[in-house]
C-alpha positions in Angstrom: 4.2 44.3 15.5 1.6 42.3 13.3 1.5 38.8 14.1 1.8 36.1 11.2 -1.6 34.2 10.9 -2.3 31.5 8.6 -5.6 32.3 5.9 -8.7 30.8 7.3 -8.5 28.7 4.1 -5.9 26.6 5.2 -7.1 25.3 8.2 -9.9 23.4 6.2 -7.3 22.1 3.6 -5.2 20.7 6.5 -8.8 18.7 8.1 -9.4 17.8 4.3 -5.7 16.3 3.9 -5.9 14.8 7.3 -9.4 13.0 6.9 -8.2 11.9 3.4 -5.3 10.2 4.9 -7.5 8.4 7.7 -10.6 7.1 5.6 -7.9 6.0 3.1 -6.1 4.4 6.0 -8.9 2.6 7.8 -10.6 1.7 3.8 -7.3 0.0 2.5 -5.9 -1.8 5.8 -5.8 -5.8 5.4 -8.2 -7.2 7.5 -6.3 -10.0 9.8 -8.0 -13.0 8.1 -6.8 -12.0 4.8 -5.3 -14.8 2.4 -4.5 -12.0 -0.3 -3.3 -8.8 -0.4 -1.8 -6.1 -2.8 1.9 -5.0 -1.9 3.5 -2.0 -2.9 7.0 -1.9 -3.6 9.2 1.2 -4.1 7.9 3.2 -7.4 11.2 2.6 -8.9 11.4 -1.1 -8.9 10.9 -3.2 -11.8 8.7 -6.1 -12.0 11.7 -8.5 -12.0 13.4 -6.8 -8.4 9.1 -6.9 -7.2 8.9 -10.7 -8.1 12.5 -11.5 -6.2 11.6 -9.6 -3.4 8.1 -11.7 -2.9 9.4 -14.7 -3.8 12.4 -14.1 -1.3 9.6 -13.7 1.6 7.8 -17.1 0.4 4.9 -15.0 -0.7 3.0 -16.6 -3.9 2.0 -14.1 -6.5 -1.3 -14.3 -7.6 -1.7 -11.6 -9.8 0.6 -8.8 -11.2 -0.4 -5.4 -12.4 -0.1 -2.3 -15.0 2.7 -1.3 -12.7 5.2 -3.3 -11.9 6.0 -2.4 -8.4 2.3 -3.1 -7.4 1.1 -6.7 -7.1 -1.3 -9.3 -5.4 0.4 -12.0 -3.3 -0.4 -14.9 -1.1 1.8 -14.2 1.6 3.0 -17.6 3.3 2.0 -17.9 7.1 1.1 -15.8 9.8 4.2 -13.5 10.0 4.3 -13.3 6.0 3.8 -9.5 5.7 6.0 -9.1 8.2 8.6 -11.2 5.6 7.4 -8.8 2.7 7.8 -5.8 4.4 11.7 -6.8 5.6 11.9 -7.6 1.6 10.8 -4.3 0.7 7.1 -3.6 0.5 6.0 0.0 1.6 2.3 -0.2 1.5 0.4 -3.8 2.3 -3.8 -3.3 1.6 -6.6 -4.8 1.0 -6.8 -6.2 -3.4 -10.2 -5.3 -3.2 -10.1 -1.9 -1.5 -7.8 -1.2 -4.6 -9.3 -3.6 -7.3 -10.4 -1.4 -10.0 -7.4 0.9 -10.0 -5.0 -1.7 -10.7 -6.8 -3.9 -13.0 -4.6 -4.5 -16.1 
């Protein structure tokens, strides 16, 4: 009975996926002095459902972007993102960690 091994290949792709996901994870974090950051909404949002979300957490918007369901906000106190992510908001992260991709 031959055993089932994965290809040797794999194993690198899976420590290449993996240290992706934390460099991107440690780069993009908002630091805990942040006045701004860039909220993601779900993909299929439109910019009207984003902007009622944020405004429904008393987050300022400071700055929309090519797509609508991305955006930079002013959240409104200490528990703000907490408030954004309860409004929707998948991803919160740094604006300038992200700056140049979502420049419009």
């Amino acid at each position: 009975m031959t055993a089932s091994r994965w290809p040797g290949w794999l194993n690198a792709a899976v420590l290449l996926v993996a240290s992706w996901i934390a460099i991107a994870a440690l780069t993009l974090q908002v630091r805990p002095d942040a006045e701004v950051v860039a909220v993601a909404f779900p993909p299929w949002w439109d910019a009207r459902q984003a902007v009622l979300a944020a405004a429904s957490a008393n987050a300022a918007i400071v700055r929309t972007t090519a797509l609508p369901s991305l955006m930079i906000v002013r959240p409104d106190g200490r528990d703000g993102i907490r408030r954004l992510q309860a409004a929707g908001v998948w991803l919160a992260m740094d604006p300038q960690a992200v700056a140049a991709c979502i420049s419009r």
